[in-house]
C-alpha positions as CSV (number, residue, x, y, z in Angstrom):
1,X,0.0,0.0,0.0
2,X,2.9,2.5,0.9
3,X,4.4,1.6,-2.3
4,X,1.7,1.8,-4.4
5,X,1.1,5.8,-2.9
6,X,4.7,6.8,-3.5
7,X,4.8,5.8,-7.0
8,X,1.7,7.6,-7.4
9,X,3.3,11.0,-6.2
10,X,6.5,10.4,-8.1
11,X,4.5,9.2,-11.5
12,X,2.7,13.0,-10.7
13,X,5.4,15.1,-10.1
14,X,7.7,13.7,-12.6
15,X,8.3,17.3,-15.0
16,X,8.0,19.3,-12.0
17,X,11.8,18.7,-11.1
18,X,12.6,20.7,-14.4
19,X,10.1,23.1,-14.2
20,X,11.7,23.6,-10.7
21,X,15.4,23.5,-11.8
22,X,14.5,26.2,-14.6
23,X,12.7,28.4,-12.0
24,X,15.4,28.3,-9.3
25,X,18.7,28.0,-11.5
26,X,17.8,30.1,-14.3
27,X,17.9,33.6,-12.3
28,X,20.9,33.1,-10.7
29,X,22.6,31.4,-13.8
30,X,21.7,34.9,-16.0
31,X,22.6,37.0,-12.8
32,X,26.3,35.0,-12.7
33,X,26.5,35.6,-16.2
34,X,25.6,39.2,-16.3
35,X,28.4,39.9,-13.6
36,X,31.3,37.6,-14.6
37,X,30.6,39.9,-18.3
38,X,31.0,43.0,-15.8
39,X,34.1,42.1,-14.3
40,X,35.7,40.8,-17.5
41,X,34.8,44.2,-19.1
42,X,36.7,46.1,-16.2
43,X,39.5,43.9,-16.2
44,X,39.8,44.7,-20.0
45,X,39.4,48.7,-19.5
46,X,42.3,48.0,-16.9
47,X,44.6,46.1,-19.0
48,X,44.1,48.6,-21.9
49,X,44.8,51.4,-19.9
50,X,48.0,49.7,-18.7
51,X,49.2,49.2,-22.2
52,X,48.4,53.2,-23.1
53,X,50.1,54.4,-20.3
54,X,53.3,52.2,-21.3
55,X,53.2,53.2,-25.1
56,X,52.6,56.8,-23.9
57,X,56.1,56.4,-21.5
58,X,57.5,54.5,-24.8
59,X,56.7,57.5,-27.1
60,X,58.7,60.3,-25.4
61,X,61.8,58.2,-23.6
């Protein structure tokens, strides 16, 4: 009898583990992605800057 309700509530909730998965993960998988973009920008303006100020020291030694 125990078995036979268990299967029932698995058989029933047997796409809600995706639907869950998208609803929970999604946000903070778009979130990660929008701030790991940020911080790659910012470590690019760095680096460029770094280069400009060594070409600029380049150009008049």
């Amino acid at each position: 009898m125990k078995m036979r309700v268990t299967r029932v509530i698995f058989k029933k909730s047997s796409g809600s583990a995706i639907a869950e998965f998208l609803i929970f993960t999604l946000p903070f998988f778009t979130a990660f992605l929008i701030i790991l973009t940020h911080v790659q920008y910012k470590a690019m303006t760095i680096i460029e800057s770094n280069n400009l100020a060594r070409q600029a020291v380049r150009a008049f030694v």
